[in-house]
C-alpha positions in Angstrom: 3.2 -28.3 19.7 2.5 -28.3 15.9 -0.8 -27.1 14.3 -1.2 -25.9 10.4 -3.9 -24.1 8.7 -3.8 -24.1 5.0 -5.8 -21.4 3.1 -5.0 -22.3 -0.7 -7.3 -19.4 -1.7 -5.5 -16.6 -0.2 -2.2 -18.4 -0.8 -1.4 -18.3 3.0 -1.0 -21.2 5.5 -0.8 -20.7 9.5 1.9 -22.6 11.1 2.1 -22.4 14.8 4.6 -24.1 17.1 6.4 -23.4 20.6 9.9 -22.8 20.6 12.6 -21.7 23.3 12.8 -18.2 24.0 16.3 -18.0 23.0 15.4 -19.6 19.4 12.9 -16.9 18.7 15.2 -14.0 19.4 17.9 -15.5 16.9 15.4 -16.3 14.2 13.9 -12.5 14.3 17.1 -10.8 15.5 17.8 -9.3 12.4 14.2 -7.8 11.5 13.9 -6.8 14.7 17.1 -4.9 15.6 17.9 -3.1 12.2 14.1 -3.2 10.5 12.3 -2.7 13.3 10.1 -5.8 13.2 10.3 -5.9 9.4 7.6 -3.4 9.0 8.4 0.4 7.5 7.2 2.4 10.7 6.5 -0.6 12.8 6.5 0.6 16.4 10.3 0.0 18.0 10.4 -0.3 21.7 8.1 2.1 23.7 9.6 4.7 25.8 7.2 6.3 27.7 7.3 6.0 31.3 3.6 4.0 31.2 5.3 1.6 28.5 8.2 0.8 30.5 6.5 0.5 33.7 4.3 -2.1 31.9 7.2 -3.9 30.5 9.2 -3.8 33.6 6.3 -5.9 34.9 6.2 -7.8 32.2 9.8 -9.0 32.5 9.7 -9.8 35.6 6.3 -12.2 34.7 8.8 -13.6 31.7 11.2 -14.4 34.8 9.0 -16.1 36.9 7.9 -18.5 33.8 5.0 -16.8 33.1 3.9 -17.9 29.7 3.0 -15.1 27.0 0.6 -14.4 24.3 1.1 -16.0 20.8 4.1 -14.5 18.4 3.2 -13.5 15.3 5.5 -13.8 12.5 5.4 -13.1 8.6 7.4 -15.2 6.3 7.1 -14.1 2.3 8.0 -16.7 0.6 8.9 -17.3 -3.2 6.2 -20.0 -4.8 8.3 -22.8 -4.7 8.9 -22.2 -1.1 5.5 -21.8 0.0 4.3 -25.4 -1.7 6.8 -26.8 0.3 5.5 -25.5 3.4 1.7 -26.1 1.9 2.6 -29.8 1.1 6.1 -30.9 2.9 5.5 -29.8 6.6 3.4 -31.8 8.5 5.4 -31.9 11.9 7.4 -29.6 14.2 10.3 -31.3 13.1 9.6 -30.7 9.2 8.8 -27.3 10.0 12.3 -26.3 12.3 14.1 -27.8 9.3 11.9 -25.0 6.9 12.8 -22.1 8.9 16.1 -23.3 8.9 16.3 -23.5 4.7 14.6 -20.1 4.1 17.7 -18.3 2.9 16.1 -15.0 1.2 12.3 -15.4 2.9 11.0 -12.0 4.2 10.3 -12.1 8.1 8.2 -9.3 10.2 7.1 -8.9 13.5 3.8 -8.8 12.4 2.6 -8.8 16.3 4.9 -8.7 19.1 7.8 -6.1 19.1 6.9 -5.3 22.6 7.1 -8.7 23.8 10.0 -9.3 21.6 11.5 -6.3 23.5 10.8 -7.5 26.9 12.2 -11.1 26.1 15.5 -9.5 25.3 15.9 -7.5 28.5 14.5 -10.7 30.6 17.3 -12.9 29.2 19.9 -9.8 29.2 19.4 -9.3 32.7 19.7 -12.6 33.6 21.7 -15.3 30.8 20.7 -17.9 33.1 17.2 -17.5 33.5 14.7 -20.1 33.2 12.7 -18.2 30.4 9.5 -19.9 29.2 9.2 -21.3 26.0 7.1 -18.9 23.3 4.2 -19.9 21.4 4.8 -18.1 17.8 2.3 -18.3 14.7 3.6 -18.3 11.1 2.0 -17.0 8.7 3.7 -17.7 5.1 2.9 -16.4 1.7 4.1 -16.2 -1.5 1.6 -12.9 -1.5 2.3 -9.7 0.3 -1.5 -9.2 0.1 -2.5 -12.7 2.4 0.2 -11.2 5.0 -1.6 -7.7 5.2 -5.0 -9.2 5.5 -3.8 -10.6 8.4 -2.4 -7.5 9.9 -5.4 -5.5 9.0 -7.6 -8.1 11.1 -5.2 -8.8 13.9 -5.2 -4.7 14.2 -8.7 -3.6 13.7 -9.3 -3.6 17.4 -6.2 -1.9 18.5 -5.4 2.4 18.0 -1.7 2.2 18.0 -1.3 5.2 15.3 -3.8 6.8 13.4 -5.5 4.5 10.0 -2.9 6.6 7.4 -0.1 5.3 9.7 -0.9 2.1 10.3 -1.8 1.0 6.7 1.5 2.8 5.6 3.4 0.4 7.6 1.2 -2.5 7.1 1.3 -2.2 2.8 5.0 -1.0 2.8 5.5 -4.5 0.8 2.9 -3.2 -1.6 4.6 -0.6 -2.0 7.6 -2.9 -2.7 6.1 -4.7 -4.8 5.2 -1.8 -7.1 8.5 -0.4 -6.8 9.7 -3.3 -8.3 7.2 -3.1 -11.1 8.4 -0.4 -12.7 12.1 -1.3 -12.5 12.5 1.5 -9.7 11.2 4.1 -11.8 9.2 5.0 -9.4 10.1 5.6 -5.6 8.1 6.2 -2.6 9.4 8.7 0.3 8.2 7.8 3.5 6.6 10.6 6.2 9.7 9.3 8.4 12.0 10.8 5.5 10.4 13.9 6.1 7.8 16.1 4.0 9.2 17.5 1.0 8.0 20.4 -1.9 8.5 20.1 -5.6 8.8 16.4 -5.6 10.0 14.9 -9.1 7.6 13.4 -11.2 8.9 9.8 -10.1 8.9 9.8 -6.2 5.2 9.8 -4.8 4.9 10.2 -0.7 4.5 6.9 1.1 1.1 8.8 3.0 -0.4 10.1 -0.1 -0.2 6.0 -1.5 -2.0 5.1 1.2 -5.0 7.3 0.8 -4.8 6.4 -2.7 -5.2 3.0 -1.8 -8.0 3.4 0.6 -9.5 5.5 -2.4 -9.2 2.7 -4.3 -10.7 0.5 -1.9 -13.7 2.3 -1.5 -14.2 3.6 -4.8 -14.8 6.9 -3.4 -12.7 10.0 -4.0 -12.4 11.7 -0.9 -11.9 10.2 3.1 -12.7 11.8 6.2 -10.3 9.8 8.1 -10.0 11.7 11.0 -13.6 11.1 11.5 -13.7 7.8 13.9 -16.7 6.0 12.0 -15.0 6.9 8.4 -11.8 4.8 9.9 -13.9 2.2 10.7 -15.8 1.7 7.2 -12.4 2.5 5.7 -11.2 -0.7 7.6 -14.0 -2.5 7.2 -13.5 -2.2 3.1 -9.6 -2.9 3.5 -10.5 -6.1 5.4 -13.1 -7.3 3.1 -11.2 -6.3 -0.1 -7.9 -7.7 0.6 -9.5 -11.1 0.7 -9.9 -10.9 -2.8 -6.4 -11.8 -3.9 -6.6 -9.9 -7.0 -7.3 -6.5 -5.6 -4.2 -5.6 -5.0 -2.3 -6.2 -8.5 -5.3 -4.1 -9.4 -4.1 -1.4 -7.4 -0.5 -1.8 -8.8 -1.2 -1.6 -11.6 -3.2 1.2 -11.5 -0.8 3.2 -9.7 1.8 1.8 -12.6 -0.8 3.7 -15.2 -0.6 6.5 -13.2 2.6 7.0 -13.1 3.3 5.8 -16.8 0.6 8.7 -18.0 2.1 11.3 -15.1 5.5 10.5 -16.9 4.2 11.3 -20.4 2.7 14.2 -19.6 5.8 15.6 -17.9 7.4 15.3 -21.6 5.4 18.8 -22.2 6.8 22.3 -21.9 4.7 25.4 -23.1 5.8 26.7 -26.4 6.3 30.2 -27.5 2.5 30.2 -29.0 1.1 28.8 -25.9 2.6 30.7 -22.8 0.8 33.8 -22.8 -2.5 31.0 -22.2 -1.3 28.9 -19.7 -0.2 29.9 -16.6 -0.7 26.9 -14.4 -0.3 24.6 -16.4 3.3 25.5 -18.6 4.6 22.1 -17.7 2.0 18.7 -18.4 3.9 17.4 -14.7 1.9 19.8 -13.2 -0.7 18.5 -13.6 -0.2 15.5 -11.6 2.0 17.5 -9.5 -1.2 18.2 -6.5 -3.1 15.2 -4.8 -6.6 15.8 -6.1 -5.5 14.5 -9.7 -3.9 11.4 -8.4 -6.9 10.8 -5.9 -9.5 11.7 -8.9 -7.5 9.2 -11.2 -7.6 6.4 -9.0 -11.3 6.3 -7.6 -12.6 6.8 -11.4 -10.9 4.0 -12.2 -11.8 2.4 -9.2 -15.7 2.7 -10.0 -15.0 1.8 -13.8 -13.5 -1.9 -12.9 -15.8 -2.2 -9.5 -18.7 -0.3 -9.7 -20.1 1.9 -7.7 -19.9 2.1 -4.2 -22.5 0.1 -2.9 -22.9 -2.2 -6.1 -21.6 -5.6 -6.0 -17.9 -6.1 -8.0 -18.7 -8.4 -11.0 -14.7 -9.7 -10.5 -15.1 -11.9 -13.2 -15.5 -9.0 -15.6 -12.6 -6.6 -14.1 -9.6 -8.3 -16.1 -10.5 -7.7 -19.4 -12.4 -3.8 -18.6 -9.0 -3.2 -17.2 -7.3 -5.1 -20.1 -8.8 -2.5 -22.6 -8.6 0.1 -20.4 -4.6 0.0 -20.3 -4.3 -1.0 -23.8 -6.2 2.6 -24.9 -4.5 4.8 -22.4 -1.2 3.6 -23.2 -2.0 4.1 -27.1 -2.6 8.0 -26.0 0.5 8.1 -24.1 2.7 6.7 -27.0 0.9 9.4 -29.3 2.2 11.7 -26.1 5.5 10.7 -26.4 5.7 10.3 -30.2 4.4 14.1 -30.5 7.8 15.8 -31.1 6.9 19.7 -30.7 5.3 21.4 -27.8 2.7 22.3 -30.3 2.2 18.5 -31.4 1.8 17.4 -27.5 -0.3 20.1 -26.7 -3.0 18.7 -29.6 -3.4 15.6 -27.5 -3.1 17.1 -23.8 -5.3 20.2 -24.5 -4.1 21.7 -21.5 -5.5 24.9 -22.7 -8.8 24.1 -22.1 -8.1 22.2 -18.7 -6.8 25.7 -17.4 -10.0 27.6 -18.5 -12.3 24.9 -17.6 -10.2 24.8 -14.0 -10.4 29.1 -14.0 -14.2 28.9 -14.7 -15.4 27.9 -11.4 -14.5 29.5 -8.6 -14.6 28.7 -5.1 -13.4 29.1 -2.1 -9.9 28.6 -1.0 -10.9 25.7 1.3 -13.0 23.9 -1.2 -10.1 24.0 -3.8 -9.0 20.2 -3.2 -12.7 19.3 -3.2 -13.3 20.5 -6.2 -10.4 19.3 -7.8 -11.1 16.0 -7.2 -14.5 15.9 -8.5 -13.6 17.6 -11.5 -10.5 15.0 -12.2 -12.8 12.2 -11.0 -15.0 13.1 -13.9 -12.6 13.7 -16.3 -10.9 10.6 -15.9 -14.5 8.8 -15.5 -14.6 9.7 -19.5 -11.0 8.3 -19.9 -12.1 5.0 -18.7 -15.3 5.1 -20.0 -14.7 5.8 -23.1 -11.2 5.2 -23.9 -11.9 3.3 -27.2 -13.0 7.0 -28.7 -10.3 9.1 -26.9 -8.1 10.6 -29.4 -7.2 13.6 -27.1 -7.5 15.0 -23.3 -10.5 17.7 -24.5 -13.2 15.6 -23.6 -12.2 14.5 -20.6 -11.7 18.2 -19.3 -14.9 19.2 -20.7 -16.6 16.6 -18.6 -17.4 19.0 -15.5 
């Protein structure tokens, strides 16, 4: 069995083929016994009584030769690779001898483990059974972004964790990806690592990343998403974005800016002539240090390069807005880091006038991150929108 689906225009082609049972397992052992399926937070091997009652029946199907659902596999490629699967494979032959030549390619359970799972006790509890042969569907990429359209679509229909989880396992090769950016500058600490305080000014949570993408996404500041319809809309722009190829380098680099800018500001310590007026802010990493800057960062820029939610995305004009965009913020954060007294940096980041402008309004202790967010979305809506005339941060704080 051979059949290939080549989609040049999200730089992904679908192989799939049937292969015995026992070839499978060795081809995915690794990913699937020390990565868990190749996923950050994939789902291992269900314990619950339910889960093993179902896969104890399961087994005993694989036994009998019953034949089992589609594999499906992820294979990140480099470029050369993948135009060699694009243009080379054309049998099941030419294909065996691909997988076989991969060398460095990324593989992930993309769907499966628990099939995986119950193939491996099927054929452990019996080395001499007759197991079926599996049907398993490639899908290859030289981009991480084809691979997790395809998770986001083969999952839409399925609750297996809540939207925050699943899309923190599914964009873990985003994540990567903008790891490697920045030279690992910047690090990501996953919810599995556990919750910590204080963070340094260069390791963002894995969860908060994810809401900052889906902020991203759908250009709006704040997500409900423990509201069941707000998960769905949430998906339904994640499917429908991630087809656009360029979406998510948008993304990374945006979350590069942020973290270039965070790491500017974190240069600043209060002077003597400005501690008695800043209490908050005494450090410029604080003001990054809570969520609602981050989130009011990204979905201004968000709405600058995409519109507003609702409006069509004029893609062909996002390259060069962002082009400019970059080029202007990063001339304020070299005059950031050029600035060689407290006194100097404090002229540009006019955190003075954040703090009173933040002090002014008042409100209540639950609408704190609301606020917030609206006030840093407009603040950083005059960043964007005007970066061309920014000299310092005053009118961006006076923007609320």
């Amino acid at each position: 069995m051979f059949h290939k689906i080549a989609q040049p225009k999200v730089r992904c082609t679908s192989i799939m083929i049937d292969m015995p049972a026992r070839e499978y397992l060795a081809l995915v052992d690794d990913v699937y016994r020390t990565k868990q399926g190749g996923i950050v937070g994939q789902r291992a091997a269900l314990k619950t009584k339910t889960a093993k009652t179902i896969r104890d029946r399961m087994v005993v199907d694989i036994l009998k030769g019953v034949s089992l659902p589609p594999l499906v596999v992820g294979v990140l490629v480099d470029s050369v690779a993948y135009k060699a699967a694009l243009l080379d494979v054309e049998s099941r032959e030419d294909f065996k001898k691909f997988l076989d030549e991969l060398g460095d390619a990324e593989l992930s359970i993309i769907d499966g483990m628990q099939r995986t799972t119950a193939i491996h006790e099927a054929i452990e509890g019996d080395v001499d059974a007759g197991v079926s042969d599996v049907r398993v569907e490639f899908w290859i990429s030289e981009g991480a972004n084809s691979l997790i359209y395809r998770m986001l679509v083969l999952n839409t229909g399925q609750v297996p964790w809540d939207i925050a989880r699943q899309l923190e396992a599914v964009y873990r090769p985003l994540l990567k990806q903008v790891e490697g950016a920045v030279e690992g500058a910047v690090s990501f600490l996953s919810r599995d690592d556990g919750r910590r305080s204080n963070l340094s000014v260069n390791i963002y949570e894995t969860e908060d990343v994810v809401e900052l993408l889906l902020i991203f996404s759908s250009r709006k500041r704040e997500l409900n998403l423990k509201d069941q319809i707000a998960q769905d809309f949430v998906r339904l722009d994640m499917i429908e974005s991630s087809s656009h190829v360029d979406l998510i380098r948008y993304f990374s680099e945006a979350l590069i800016l942020l973290s270039e800018l965070n790491f500017a500001m974190a240069t600043y310590e209060a002077g003597p002539s400005h501690v008695g007026s800043l209490t908050r802010y005494v450090a410029g990493k604080e003001v990054f240090r809570g969520f609602p800057a981050k989130a009011g960062f990204i979905a201004a820029l968000s709405i600058f390069l995409f519109d507003k939610p609702g409006f069509d995305t004029d893609w062909d004009a996002v390259e060069s807005k962002f082009e400019v965009v970059k080029a202007n913020v990063n001339k304020l954060i070299d005059k950031i880091k050029e600035a060689q007294t407290p006194e100097e940096k404090e002229l540009i980041l006019k955190l003075e006038d954040l703090e009173e402008r933040i002090a002014k309004h008042r409100v209540g202790a639950s609408q704190v991150g609301r606020f917030e967010r609206e006030f840093f979305e407009k603040a950083f809506s005059v960043l964007f929108e005007d970066s061309d005339r920014i000299k310092n941060f005053q009118a961006c704080w006076l923007a609320y």
